[in-house]
Backbone bond lengths (Angstrom), bond angles and torsions (degrees), N, CA, C in turn:
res aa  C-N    CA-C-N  psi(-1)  N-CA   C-N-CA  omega(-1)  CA-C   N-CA-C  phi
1 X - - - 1.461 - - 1.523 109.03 -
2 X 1.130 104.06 135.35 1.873 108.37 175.71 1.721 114.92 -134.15
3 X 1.180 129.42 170.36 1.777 139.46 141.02 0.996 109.10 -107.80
4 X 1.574 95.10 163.21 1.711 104.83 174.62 0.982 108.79 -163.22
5 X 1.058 143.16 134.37 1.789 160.98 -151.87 1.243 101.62 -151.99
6 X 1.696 90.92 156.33 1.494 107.61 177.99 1.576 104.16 -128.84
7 X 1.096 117.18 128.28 1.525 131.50 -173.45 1.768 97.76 -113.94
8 X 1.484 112.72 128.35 1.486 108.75 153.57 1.340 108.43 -107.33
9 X 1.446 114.01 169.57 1.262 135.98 -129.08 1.568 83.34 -118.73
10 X 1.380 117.97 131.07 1.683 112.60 -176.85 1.417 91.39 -137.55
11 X 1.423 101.57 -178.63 1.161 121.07 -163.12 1.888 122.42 -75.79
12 X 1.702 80.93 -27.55 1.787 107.53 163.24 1.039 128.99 -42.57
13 X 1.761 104.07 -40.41 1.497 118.70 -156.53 1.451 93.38 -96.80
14 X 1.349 147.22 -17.30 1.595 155.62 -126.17 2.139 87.32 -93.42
15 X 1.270 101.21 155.62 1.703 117.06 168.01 1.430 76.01 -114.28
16 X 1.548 92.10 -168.43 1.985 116.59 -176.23 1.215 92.72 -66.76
17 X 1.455 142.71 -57.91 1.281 122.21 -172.92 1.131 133.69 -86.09
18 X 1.389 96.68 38.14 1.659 97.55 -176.95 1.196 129.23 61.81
19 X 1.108 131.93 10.55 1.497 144.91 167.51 1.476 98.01 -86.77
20 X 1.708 106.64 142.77 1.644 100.32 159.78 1.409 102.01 -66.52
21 X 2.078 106.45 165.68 0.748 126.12 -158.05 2.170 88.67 -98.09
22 X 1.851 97.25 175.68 1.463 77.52 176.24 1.690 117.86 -92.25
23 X 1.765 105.65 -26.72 1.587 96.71 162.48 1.257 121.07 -39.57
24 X 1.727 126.46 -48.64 1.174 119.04 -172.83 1.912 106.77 -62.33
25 X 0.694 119.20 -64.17 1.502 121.41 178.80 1.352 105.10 -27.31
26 X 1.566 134.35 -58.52 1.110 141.37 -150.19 1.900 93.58 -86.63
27 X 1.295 112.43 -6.01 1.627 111.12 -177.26 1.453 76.73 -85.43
28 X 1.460 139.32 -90.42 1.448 136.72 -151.02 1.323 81.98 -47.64
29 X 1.281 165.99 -101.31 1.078 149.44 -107.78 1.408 117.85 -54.58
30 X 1.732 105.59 -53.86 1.255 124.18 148.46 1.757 128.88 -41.85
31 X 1.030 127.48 -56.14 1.519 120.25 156.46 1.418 112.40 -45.61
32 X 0.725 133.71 -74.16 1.469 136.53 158.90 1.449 131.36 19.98
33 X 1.397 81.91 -82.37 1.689 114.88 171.98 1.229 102.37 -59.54
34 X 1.378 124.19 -48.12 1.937 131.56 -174.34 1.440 113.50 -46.57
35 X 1.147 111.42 -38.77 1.860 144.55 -122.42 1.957 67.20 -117.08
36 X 1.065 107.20 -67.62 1.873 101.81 -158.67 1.543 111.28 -54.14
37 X 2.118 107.94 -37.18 0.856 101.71 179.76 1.516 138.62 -84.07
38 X 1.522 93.28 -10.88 1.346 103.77 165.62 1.251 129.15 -47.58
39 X 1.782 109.33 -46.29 1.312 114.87 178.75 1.754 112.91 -61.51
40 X 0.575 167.01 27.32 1.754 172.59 1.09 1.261 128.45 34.24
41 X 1.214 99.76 -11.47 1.877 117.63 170.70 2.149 112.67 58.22
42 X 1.672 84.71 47.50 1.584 119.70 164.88 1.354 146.84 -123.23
43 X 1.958 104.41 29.58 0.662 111.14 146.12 1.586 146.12 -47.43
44 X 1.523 128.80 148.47 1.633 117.76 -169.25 1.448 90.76 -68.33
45 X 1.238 130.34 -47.36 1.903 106.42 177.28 1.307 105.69 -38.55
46 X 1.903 124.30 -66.34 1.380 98.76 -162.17 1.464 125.92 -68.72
47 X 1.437 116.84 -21.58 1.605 133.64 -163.60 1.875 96.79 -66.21
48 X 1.467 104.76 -37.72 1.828 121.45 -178.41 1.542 91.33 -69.04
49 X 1.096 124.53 -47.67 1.742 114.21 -144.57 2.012 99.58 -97.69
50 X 1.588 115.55 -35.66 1.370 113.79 158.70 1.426 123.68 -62.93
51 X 1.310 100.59 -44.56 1.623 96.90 -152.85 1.721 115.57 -129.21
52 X 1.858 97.35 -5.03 1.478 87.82 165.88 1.831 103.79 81.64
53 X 1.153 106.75 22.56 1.728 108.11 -167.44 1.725 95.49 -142.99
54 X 1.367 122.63 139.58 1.331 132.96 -167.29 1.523 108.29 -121.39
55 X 1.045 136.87 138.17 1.809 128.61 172.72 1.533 106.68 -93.71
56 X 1.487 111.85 129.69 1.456 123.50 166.81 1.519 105.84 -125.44
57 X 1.532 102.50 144.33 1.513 118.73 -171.58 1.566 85.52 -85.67
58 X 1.773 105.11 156.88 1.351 105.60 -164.21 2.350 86.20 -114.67
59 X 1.714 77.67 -55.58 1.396 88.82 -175.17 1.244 108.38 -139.74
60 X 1.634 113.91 159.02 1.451 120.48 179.88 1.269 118.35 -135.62
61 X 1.753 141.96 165.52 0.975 135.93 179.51 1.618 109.71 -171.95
62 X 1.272 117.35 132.35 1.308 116.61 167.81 1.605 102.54 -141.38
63 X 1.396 90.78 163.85 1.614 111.16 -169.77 1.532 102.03 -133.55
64 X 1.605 130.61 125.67 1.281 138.92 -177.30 1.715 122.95 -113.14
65 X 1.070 123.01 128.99 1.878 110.42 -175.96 1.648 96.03 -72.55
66 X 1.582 97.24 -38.75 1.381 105.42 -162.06 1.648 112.70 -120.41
67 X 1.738 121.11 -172.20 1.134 121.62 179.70 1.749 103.14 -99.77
68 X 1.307 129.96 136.20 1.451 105.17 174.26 1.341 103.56 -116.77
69 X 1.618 97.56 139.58 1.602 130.49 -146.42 1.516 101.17 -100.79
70 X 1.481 121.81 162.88 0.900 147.19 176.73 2.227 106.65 -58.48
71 X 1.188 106.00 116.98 1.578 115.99 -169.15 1.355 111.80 82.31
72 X 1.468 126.81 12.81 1.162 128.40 -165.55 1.735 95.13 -74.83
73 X 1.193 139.04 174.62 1.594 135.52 168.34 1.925 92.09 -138.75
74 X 1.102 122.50 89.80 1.271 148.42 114.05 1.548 104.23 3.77
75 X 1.256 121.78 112.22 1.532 123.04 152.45 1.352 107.05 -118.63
76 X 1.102 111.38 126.53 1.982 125.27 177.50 1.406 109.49 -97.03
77 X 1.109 131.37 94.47 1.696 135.37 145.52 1.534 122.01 -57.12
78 X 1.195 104.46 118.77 1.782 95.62 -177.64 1.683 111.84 -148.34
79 X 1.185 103.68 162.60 1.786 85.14 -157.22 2.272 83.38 -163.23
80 X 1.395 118.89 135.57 1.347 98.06 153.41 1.539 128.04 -90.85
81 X 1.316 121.64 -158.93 1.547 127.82 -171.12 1.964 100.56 -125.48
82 X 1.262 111.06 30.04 1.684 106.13 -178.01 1.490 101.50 76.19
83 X 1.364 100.29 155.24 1.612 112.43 170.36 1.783 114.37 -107.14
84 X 1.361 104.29 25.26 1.915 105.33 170.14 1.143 117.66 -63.70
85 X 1.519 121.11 15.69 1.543 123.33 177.97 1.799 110.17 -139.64
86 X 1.128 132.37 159.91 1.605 130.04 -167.35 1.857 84.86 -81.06
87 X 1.052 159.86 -13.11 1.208 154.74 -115.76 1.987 94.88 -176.20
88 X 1.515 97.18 76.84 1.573 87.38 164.18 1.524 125.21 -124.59
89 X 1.360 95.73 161.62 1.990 112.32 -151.83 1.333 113.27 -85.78
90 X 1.061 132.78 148.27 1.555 131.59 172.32 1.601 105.87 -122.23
91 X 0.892 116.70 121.94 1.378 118.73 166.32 1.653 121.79 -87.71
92 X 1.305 127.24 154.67 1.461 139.45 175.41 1.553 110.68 -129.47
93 X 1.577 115.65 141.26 1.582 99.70 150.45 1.891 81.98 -129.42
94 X 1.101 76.46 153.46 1.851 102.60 -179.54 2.038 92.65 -109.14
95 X 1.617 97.23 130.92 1.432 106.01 155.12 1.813 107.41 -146.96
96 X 1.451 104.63 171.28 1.175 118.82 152.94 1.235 127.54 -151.12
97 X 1.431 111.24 147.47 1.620 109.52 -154.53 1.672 123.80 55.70
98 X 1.024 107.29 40.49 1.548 113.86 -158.54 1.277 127.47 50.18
99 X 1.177 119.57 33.24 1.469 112.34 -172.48 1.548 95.11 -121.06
100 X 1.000 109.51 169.36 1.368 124.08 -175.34 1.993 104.14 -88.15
101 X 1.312 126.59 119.98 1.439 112.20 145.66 1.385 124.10 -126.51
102 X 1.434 112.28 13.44 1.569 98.73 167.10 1.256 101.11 -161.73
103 X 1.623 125.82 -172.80 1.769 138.63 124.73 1.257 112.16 -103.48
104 X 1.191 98.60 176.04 1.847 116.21 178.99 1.417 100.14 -157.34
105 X 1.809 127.11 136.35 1.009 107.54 167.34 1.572 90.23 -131.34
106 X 1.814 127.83 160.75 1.152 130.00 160.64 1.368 131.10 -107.02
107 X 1.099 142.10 -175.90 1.417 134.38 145.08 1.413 103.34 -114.77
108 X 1.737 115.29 139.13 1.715 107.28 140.80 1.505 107.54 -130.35
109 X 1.790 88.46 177.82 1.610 88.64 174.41 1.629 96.06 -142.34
110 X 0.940 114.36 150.58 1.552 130.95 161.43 1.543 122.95 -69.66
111 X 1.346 118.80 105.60 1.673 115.13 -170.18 1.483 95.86 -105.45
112 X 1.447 114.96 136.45 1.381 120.73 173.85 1.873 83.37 -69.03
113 X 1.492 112.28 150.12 1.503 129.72 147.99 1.445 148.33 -76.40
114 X 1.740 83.18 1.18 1.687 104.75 165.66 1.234 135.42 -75.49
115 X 2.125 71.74 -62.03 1.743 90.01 -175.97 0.927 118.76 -127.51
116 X 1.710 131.08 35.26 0.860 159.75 168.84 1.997 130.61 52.18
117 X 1.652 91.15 31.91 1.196 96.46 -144.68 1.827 83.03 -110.75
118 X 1.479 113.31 162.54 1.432 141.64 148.13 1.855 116.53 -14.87
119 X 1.443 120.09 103.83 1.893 82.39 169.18 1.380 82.15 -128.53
120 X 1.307 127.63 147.99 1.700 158.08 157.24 1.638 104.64 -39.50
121 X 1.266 120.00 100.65 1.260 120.88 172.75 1.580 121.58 -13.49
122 X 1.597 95.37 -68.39 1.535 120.58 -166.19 2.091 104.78 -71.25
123 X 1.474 120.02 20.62 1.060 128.73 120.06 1.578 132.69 -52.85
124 X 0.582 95.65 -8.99 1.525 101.94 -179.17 1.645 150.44 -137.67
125 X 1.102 135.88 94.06 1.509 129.72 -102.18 1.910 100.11 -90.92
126 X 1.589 107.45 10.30 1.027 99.93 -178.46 1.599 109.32 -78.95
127 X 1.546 128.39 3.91 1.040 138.34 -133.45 1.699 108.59 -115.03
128 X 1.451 94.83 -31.46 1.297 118.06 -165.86 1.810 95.72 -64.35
129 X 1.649 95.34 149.31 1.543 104.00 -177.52 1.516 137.67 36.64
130 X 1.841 105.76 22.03 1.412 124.00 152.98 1.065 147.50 -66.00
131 X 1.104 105.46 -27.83 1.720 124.14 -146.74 2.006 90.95 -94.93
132 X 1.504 106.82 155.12 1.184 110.06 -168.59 1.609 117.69 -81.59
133 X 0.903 101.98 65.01 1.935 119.66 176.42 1.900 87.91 2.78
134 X 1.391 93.97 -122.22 1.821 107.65 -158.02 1.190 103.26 -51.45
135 X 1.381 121.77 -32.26 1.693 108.98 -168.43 1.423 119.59 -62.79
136 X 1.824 101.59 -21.19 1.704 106.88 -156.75 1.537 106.60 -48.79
137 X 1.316 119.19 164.29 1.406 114.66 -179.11 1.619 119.47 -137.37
138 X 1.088 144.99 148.02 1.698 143.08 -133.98 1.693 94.63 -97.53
139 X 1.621 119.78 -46.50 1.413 123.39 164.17 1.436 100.14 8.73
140 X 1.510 122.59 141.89 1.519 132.34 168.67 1.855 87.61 -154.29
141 X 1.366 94.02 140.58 1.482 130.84 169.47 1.187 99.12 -90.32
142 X 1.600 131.26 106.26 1.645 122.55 178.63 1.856 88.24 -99.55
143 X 1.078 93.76 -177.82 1.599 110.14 168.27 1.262 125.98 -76.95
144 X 1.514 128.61 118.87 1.320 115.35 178.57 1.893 139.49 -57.12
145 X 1.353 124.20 168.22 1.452 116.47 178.21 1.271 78.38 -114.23
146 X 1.383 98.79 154.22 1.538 113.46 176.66 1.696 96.11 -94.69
147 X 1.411 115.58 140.66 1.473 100.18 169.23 1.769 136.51 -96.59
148 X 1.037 112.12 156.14 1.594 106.36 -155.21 1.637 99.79 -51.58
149 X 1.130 127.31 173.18 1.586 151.19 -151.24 1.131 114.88 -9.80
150 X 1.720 96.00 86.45 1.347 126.58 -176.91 1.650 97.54 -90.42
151 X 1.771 129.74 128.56 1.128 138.37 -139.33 1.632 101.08 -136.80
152 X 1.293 128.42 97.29 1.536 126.11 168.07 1.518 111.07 -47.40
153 X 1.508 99.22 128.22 1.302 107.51 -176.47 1.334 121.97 -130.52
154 X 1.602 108.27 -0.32 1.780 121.50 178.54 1.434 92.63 179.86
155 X 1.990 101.95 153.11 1.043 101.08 175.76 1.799 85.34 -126.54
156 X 1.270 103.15 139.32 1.825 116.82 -173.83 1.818 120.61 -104.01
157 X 0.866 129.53 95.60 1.572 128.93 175.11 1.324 102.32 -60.75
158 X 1.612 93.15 134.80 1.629 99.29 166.66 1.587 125.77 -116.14
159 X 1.574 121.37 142.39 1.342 118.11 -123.42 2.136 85.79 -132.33
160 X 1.130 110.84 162.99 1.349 118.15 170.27 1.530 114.32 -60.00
161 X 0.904 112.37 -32.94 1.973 111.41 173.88 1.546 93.69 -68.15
162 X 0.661 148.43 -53.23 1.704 140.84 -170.40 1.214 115.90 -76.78
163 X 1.435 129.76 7.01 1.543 122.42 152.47 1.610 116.58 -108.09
164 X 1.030 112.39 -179.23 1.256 143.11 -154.36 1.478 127.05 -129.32
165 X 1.279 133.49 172.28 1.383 120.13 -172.56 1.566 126.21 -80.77
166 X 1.538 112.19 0.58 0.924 119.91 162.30 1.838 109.22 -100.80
167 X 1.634 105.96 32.89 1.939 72.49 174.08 0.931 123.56 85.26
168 X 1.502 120.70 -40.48 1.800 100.51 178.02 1.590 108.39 -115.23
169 X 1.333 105.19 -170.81 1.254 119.07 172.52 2.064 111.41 -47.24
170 X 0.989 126.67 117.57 1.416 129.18 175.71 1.713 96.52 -41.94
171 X 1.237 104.94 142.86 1.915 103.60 167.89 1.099 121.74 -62.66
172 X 1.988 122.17 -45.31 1.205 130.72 146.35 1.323 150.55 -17.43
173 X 1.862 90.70 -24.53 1.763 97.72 -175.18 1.707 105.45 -95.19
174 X 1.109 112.40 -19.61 1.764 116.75 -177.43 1.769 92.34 -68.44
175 X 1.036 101.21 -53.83 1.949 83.29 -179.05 1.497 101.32 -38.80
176 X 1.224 126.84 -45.95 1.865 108.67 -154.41 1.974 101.01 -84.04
177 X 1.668 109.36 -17.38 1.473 106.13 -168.93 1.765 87.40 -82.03
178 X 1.270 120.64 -27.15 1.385 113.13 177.69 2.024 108.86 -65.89
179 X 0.825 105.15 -28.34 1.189 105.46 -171.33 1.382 126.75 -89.03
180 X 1.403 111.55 -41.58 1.452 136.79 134.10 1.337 109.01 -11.15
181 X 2.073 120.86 -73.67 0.933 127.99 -157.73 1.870 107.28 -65.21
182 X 1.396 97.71 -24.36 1.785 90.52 -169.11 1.257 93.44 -114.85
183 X 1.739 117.60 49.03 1.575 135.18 -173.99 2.270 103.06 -18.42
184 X 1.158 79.27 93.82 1.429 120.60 -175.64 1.225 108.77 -51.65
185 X 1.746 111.73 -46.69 1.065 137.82 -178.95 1.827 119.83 -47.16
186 X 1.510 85.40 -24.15 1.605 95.12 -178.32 1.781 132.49 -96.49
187 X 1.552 72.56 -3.31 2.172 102.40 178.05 1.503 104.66 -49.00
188 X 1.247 121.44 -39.67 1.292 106.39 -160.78 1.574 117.50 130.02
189 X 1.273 109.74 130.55 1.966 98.14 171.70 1.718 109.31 -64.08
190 X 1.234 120.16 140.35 1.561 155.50 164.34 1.864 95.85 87.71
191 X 1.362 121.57 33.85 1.385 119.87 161.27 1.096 121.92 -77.36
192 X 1.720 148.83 118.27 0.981 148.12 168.99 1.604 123.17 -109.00
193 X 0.773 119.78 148.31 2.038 137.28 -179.38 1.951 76.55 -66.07
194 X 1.064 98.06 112.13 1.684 125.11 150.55 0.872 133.32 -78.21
195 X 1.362 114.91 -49.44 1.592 126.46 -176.76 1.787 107.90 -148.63
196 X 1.313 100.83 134.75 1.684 82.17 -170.94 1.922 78.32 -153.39
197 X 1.798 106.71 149.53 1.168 134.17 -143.74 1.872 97.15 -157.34
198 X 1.299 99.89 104.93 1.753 104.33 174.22 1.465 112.41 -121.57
199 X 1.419 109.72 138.74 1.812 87.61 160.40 1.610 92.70 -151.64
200 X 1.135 104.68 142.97 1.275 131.02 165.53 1.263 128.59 -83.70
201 X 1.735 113.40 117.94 1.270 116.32 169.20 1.560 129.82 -104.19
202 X 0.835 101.75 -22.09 1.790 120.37 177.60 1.365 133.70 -139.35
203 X 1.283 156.38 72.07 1.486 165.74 -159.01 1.538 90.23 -22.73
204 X 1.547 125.66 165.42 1.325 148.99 164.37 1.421 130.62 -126.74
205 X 1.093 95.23 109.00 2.010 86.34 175.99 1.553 114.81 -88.97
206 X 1.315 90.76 162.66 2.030 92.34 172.44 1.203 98.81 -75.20
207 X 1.305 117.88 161.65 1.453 139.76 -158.73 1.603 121.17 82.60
208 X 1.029 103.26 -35.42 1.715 112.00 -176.94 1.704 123.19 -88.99
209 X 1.068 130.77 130.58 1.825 139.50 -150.07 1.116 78.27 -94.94
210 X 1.680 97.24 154.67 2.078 118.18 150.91 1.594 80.83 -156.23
211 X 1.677 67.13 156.28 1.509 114.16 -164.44 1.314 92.80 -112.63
212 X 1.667 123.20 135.15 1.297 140.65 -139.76 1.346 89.58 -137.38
213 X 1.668 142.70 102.97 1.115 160.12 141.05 1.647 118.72 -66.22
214 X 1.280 139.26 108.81 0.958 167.48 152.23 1.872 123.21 -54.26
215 X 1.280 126.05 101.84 1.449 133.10 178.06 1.324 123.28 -142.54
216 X 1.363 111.43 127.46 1.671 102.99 161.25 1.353 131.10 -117.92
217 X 1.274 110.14 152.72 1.736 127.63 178.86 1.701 114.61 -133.27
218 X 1.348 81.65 101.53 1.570 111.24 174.76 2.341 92.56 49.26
219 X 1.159 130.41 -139.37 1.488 107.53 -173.88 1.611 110.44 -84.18
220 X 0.965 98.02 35.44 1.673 94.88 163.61 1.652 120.83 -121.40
221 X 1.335 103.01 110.55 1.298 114.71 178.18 1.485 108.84 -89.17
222 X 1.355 107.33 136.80 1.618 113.63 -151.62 1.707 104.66 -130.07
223 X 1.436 127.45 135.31 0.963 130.21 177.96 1.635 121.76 -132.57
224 X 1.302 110.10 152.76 1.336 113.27 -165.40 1.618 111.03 -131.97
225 X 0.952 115.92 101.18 1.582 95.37 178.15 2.276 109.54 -102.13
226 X 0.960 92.26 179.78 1.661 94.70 -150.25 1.598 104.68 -170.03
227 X 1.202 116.06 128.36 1.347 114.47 153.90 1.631 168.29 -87.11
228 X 0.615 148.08 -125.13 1.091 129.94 179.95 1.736 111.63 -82.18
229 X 1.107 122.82 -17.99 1.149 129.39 -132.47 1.699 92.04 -141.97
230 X 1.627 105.82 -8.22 1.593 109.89 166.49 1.428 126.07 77.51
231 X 1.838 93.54 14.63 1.668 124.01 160.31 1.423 114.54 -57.18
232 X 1.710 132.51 107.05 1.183 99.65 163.14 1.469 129.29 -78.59
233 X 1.371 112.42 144.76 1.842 110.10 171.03 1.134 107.82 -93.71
234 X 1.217 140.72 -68.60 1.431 153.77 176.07 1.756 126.38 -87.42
235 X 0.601 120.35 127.31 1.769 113.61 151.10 1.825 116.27 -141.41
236 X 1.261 98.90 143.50 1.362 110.60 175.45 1.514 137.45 -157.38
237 X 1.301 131.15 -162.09 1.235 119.84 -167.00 1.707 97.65 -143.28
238 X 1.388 113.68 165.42 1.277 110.85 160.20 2.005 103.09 -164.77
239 X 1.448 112.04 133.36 1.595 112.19 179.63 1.344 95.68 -110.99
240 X 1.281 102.43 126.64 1.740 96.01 165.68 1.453 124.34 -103.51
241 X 2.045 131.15 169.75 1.038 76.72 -169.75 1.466 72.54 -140.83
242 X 1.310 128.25 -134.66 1.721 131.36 -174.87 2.101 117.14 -116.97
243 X 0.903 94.87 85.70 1.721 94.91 172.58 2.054 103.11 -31.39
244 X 1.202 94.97 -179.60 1.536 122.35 -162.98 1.447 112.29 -155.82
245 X 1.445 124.22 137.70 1.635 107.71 -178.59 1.560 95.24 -81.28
């Protein structure tokens, strides 16, 4: 079983060079996933209002051939891999015009709201005979190493426009503080986010600072943000690479 949507590419979504940005990407990615689970009647409204259990993205990742441009129309394929594990995967392929320009894969997990713990998808019978049979794919998101002399390079306040209806920081917005941090802005005209790698360790509210650490390993420039107190919330990666007319 799969969804698939078509997103065009607006002017909203654009960085300086006119490329979407990668938060924006990671929002359709996120609709997406909403949109798939709906059809199974697993949305986090219903998963909160049946069962007392909420979905949080753990980790994310997409990979691009190309930059996608302003009027571009985006088709999202997305499908999961079963919930026989506390930690289950969603897959994406991104095209336009039928062509292929990327993957994306995620993790979520289901947290009871009690007791704050892990529950196994395939608890739950909305689950049964969803998951994307032949398409599923072996891909695993391991955990990142941070690489040695990782260097503070900004410290970022977080503000009420950057959360969401749960309270925290949107997942979407750490792509742009990641990007921010390795001020992107300075890559060059027709540079695009190639490969980009998030994972989340701790939610964020507005009011509360992180401190934005900066590292690279071989073309992956890697970021960490952290608080006061030397909690990490986030860490991630991003390679960029060169558009083409």
């Amino acid at each position: 079983m799969y969804f698939e949507k078509r997103y065009e590419i607006g002017t909203m979504e654009l960085d300086c060079f006119n490329h979407c940005r990668a938060s924006s990407l990671l929002g359709y990615l996120q609709d997406a996933a909403g949109l798939a689970a709906a059809e199974y009647g697993a949305t986090n409204m219903e998963m909160v209002q049946k069962y007392g259990h909420c979905w949080m993205v753990v980790r994310t990742a997409f990979t691009l051939s190309r930059p996608l441009r302003w009027g571009d129309v985006l088709t999202v394929k997305t499908w999961h891999r079963g919930g026989e594990k506390p930690l289950m995967y969603r897959d994406f392929d991104l095209s336009v015009d039928g062509q292929s320009v990327g993957q994306a894969l995620s993790i979520w997990v289901l947290v009871d709201l009690n007791t704050h713990t892990v529950t196994r998808a395939d608890h739950f019978p909305e689950f049964a005979g969803t998951d994307g049979g032949d398409l599923i794919r072996d891909t695993k998101l391991p955990k990142l190493r941070l690489p040695q002399g990782m260097a503070p390079v900004q410290r970022r306040d977080l503000y009420y426009s950057e959360t969401d209806g749960n309270g925290h920081v949107n997942n979407t917005r750490y792509a742009d503080f990641l990007c921010d941090a390795l001020e992107l802005h300075r890559a060059g005209e027709g540079t695009f986010v190639r490969e980009f790698y998030i994972s989340y360790s701790q939610e964020c509210r507005a009011g509360e600072t992180l401190e934005l650490l900066v590292g690279q390993d071989g073309p992956r420039r890697h970021v960490l943000g952290q608080d006061a107190a030397g909690t990490h919330r986030f860490h991630g990666y991003a390679v960029t690479g060169e558009s083409f007319p």
